[in-house]
Short mmCIF file of the C-alpha atoms (twelve columns), coordinates in Angstrom:
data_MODEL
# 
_entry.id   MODEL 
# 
loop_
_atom_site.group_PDB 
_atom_site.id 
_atom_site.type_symbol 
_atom_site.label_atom_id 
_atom_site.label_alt_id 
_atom_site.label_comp_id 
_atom_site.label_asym_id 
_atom_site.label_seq_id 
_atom_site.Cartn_x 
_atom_site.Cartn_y 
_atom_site.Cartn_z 
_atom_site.pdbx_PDB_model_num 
ATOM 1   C CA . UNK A 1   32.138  -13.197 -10.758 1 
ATOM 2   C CA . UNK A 2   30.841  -10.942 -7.709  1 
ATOM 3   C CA . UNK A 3   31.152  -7.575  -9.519  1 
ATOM 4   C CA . UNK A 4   29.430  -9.659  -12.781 1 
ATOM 5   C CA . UNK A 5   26.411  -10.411 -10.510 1 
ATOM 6   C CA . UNK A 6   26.415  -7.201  -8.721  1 
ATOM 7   C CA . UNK A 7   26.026  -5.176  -11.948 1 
ATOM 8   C CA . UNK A 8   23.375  -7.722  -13.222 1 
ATOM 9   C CA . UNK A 9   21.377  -6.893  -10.035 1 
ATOM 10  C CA . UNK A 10  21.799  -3.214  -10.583 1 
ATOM 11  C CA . UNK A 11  20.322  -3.816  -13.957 1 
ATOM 12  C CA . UNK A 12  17.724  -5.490  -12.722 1 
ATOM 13  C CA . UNK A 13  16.611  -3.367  -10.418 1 
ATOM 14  C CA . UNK A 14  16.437  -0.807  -12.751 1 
ATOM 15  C CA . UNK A 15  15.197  -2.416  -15.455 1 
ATOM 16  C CA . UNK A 16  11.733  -3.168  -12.719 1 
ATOM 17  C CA . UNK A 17  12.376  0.442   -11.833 1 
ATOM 18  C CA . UNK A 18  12.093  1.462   -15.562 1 
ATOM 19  C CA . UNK A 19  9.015   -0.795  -15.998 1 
ATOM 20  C CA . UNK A 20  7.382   0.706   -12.523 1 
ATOM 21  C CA . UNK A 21  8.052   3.881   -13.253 1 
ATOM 22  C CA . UNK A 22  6.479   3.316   -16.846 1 
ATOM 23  C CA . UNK A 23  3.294   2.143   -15.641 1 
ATOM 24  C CA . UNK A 24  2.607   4.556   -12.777 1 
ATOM 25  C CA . UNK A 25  2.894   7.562   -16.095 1 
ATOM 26  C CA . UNK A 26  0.396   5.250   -18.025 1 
ATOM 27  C CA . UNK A 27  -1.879  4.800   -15.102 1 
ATOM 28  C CA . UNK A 28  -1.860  8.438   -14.490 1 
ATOM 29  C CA . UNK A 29  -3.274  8.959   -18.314 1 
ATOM 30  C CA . UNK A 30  -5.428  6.539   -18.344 1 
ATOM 31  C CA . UNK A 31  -7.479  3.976   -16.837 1 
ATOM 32  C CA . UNK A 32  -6.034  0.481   -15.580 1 
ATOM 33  C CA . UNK A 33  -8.483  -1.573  -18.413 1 
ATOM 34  C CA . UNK A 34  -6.811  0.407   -21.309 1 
ATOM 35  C CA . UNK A 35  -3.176  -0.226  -20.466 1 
ATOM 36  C CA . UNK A 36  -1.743  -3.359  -21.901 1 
ATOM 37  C CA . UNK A 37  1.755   -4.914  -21.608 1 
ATOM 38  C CA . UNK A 38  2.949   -3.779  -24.551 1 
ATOM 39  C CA . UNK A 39  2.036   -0.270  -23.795 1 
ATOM 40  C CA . UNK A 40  4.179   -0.762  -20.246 1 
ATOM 41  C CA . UNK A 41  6.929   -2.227  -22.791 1 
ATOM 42  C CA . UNK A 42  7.442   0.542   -25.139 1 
ATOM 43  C CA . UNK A 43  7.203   3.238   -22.663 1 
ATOM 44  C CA . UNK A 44  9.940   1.541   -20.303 1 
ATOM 45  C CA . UNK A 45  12.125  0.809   -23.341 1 
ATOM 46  C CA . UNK A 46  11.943  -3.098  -22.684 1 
ATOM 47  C CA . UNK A 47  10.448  -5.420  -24.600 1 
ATOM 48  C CA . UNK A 48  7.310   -7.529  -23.847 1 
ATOM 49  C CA . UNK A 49  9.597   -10.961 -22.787 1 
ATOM 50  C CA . UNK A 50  11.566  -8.549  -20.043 1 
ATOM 51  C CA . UNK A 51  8.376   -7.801  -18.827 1 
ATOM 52  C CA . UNK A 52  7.087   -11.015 -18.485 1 
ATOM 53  C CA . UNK A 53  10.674  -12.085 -16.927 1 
ATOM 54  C CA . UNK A 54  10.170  -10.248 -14.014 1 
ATOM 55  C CA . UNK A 55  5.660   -9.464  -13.648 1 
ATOM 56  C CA . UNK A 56  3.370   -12.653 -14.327 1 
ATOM 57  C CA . UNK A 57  1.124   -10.047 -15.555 1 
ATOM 58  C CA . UNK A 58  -0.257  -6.431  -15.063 1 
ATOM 59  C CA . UNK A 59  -1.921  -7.637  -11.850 1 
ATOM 60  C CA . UNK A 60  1.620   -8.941  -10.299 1 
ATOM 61  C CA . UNK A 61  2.852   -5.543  -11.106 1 
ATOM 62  C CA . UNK A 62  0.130   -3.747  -8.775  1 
ATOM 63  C CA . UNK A 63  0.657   -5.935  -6.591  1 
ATOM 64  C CA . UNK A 64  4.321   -4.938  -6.206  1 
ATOM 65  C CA . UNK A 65  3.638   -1.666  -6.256  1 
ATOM 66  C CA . UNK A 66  1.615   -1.523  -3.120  1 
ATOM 67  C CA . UNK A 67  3.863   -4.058  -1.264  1 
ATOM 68  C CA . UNK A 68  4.890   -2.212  1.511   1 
ATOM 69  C CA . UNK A 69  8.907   -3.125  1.907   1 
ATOM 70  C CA . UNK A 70  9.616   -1.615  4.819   1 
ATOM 71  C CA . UNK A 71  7.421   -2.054  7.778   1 
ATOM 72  C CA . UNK A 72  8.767   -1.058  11.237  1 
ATOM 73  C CA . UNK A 73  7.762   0.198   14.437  1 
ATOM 74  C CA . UNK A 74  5.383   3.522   14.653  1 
ATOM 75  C CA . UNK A 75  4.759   6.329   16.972  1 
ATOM 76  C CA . UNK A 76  1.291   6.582   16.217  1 
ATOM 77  C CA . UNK A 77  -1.527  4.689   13.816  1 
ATOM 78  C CA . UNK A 78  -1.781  7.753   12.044  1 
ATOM 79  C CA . UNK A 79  1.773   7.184   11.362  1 
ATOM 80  C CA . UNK A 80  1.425   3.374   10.169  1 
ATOM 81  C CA . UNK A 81  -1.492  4.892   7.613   1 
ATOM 82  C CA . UNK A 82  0.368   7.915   6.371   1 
ATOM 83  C CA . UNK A 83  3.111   5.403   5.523   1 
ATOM 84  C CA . UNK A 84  1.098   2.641   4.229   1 
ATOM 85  C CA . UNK A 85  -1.180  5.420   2.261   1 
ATOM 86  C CA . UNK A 86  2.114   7.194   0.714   1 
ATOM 87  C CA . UNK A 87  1.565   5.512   -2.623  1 
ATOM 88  C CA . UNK A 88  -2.038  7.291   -2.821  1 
ATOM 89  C CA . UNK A 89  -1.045  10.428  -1.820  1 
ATOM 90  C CA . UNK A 90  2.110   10.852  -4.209  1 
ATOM 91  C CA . UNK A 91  -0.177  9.040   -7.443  1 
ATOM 92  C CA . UNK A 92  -3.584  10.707  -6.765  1 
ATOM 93  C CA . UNK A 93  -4.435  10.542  -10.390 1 
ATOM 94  C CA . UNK A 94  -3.198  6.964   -10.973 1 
ATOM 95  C CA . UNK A 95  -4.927  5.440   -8.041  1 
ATOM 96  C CA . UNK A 96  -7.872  7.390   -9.218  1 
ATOM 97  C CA . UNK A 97  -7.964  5.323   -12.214 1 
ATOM 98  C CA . UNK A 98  -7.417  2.386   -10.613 1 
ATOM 99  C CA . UNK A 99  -10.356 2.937   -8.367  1 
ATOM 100 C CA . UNK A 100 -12.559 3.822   -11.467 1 
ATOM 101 C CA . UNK A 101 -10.941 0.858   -13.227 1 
ATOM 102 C CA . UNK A 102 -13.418 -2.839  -13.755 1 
ATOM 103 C CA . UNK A 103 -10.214 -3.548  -11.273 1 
ATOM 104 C CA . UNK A 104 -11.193 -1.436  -8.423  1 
ATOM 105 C CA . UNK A 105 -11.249 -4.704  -6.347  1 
ATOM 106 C CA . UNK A 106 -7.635  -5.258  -6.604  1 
ATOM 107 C CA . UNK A 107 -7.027  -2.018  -5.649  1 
ATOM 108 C CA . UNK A 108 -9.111  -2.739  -2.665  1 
ATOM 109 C CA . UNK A 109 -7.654  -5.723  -1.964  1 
ATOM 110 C CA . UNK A 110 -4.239  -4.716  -1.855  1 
ATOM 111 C CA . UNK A 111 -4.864  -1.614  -0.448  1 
ATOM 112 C CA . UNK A 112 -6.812  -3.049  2.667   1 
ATOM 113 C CA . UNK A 113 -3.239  -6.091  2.805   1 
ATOM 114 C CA . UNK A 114 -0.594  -3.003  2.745   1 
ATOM 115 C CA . UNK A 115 -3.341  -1.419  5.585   1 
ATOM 116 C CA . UNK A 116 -3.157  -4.435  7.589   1 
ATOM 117 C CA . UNK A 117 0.537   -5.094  8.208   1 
ATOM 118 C CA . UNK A 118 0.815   -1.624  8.691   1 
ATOM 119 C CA . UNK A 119 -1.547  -1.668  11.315  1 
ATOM 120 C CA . UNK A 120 -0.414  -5.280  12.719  1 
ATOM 121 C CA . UNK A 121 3.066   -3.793  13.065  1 
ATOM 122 C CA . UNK A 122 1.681   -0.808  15.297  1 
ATOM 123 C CA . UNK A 123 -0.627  -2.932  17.519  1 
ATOM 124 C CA . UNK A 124 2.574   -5.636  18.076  1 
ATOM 125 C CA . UNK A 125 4.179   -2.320  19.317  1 
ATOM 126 C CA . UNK A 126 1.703   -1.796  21.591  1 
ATOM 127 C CA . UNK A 127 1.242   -4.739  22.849  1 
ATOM 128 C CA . UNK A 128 5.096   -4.860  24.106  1 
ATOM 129 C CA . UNK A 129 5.385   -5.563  27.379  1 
ATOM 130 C CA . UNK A 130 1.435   -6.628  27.906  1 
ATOM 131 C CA . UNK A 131 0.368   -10.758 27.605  1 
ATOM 132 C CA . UNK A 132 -2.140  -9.740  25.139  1 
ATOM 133 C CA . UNK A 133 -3.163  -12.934 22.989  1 
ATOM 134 C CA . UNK A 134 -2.306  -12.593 19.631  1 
ATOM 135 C CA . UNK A 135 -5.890  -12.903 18.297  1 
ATOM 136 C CA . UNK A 136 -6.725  -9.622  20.176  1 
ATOM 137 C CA . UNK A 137 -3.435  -8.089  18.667  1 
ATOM 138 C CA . UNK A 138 -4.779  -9.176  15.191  1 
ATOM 139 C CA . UNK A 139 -8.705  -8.299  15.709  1 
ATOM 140 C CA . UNK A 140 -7.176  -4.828  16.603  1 
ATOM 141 C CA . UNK A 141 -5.211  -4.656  13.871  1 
ATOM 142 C CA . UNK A 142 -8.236  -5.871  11.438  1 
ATOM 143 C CA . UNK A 143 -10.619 -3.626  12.924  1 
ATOM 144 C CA . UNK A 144 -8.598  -0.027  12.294  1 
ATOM 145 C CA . UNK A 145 -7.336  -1.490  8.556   1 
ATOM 146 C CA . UNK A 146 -10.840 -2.236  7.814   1 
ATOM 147 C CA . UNK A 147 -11.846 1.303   8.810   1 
ATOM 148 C CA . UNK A 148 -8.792  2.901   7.407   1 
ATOM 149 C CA . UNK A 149 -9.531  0.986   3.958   1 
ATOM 150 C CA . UNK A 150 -13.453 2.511   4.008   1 
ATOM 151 C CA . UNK A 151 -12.708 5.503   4.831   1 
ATOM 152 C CA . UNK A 152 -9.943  5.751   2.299   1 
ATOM 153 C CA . UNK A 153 -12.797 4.216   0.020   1 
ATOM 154 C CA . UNK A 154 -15.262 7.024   0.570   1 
ATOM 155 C CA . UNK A 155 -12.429 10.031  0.193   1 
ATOM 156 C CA . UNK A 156 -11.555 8.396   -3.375  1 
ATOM 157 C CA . UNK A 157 -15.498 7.613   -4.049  1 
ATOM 158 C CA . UNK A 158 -15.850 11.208  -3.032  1 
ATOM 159 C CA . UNK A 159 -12.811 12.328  -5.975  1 
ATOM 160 C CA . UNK A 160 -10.340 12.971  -2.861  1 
ATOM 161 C CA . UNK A 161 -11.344 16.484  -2.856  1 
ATOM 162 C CA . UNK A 162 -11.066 16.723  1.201   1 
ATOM 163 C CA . UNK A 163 -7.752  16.738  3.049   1 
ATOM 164 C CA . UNK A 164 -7.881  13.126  3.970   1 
ATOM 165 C CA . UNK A 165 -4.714  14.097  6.541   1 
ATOM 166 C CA . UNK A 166 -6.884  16.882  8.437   1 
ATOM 167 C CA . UNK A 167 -9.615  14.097  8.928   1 
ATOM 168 C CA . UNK A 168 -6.550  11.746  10.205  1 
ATOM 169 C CA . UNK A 169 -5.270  13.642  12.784  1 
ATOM 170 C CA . UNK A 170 -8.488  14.683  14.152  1 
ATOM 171 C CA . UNK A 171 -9.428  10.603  14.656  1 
ATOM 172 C CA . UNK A 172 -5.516  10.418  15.968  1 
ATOM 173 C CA . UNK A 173 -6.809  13.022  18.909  1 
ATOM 174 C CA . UNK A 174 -10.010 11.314  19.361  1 
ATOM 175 C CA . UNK A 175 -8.548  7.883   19.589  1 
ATOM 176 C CA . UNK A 176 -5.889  8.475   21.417  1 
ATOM 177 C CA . UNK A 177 -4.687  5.699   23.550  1 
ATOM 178 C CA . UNK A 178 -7.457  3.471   22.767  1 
ATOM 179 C CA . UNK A 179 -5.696  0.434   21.381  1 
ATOM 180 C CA . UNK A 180 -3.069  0.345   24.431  1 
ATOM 181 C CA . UNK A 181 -6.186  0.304   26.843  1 
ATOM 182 C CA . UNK A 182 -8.160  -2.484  24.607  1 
ATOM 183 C CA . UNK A 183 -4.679  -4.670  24.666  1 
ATOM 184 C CA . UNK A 184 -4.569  -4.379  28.434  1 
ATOM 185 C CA . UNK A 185 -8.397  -5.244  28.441  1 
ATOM 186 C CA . UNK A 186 -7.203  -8.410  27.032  1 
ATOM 187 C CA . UNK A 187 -4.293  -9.095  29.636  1 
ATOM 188 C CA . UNK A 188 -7.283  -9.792  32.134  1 
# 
C-alpha cells in the first residue's frame, strides 16, 4: 500500500509539473487573457478534468506558481528579493505578458505576497536577539516589499531593459545596516 501511494504522489507531482511547465511555454507566447484551460490541457497532455483536479482555475495556478516554498533565513535583503524575484528573472517573457495581461493585478498581488514573506523572513532575522515588537518587524518588512514591488513595477513598465540586479546591489550598499538600526530604534 506504501509503494502504491508513493508512486501515486510521484504522478502527481508530475502530472502539476507537466501542467506548470505547460503554462509557463503558453504564457511565454502569449498573453495571460488568450490562454484557456484547454489550451494548458492539450499542451501538458492531460485532459481538462486533471486540470481542474488539482487548479480551481487559471488564477489558482498563478498563484502556485509564485508561492514561494521555501523561505529561510538570508544574508542580506538583496538576497530575500533575488530569491523571491527568481521566477521573473528565469520567465522574463511570461511575466511580461502577465504584466501586459487585463490580469496585471494578480500579478501584482502575488508578486508584492511572495515580496513580503520574503522580506518578513529577513527582518525576523534581524530582529534576533533585539525585543523589537512585532508590528515594527512587520512595518519593516511592509515598507521594503512595497518598494521592492514598485520598483519591480517600473523595471517591467519600463520592458526590463535595465539590469534590475546592478540597481539592487547599489540600494544593498546604500542601505546597508539600516533595518538592524531601525529594529534597535524600536527596542527603546
Amino acid at each position: 500500500v506504501r509503494g502504491a501511494r508513493e508512486g501515486w504522489s510521484d504522478m502527481a507531482v508530475r502530472t502539476k509539473q507537466a501542467i506548470r511547465q505547460a503554462f509557463i511555454e503558453l504564457l511565454n507566447e502569449r498573453p495571460l487573457d488568450k490562454i484557456s484551460v484547454k489550451d494548458i490541457a492539450e499542451r501538458s497532455t492531460v485532459n481538462r478534468n486533471t486540470f481542474y483536479y488539482y487548479y480551481a482555475d487559471i488564477y489558482a495556478l498563478v498563484e502556485e506558481i509564485f508561492q514561494t516554498e521555501k523561505l529561510h533565513s538570508y544574508a542580506s535583503w538583496e538576497e530575500a528579493f533575488c530569491e523571491a524575484t527568481a521566477f521573473v528573472s528565469e520567465n522574463k517573457r511570461a511575466v511580461h505578458h502577465l504584466f501586459n495581461s487585463g490580469n496585471r493585478n494578480i500579478l501584482e498581488h502575488y508578486y508584492h505576497k511572495v515580496t513580503y514573506a520574503a522580506m518578513l523572513s529577513y527582518v525576523r532575522g534581524q530582529a534576533e536577539g533585539l525585543s523589537a515588537a512585532e508590528e515594527d518587524i512587520q512595518a519593516l518588512a511592509q515598507f521594503y516589499a512595497a518598494a521592492l514591488s514598485g520598483m519591480t513595477a517600473d523595471w517591467l513598465r519600463g520592458g526590463m531593459k535595465s539590469n534590475v540586479n546592478d540597481h539592487i546591489d547599489r540600494l544593498g550598499r546604500l542601505l546597508e545596516g539600516n533595518i538592524r538600526q531601525a529594529l534597535e530604534r524600536s527596542c527603546r
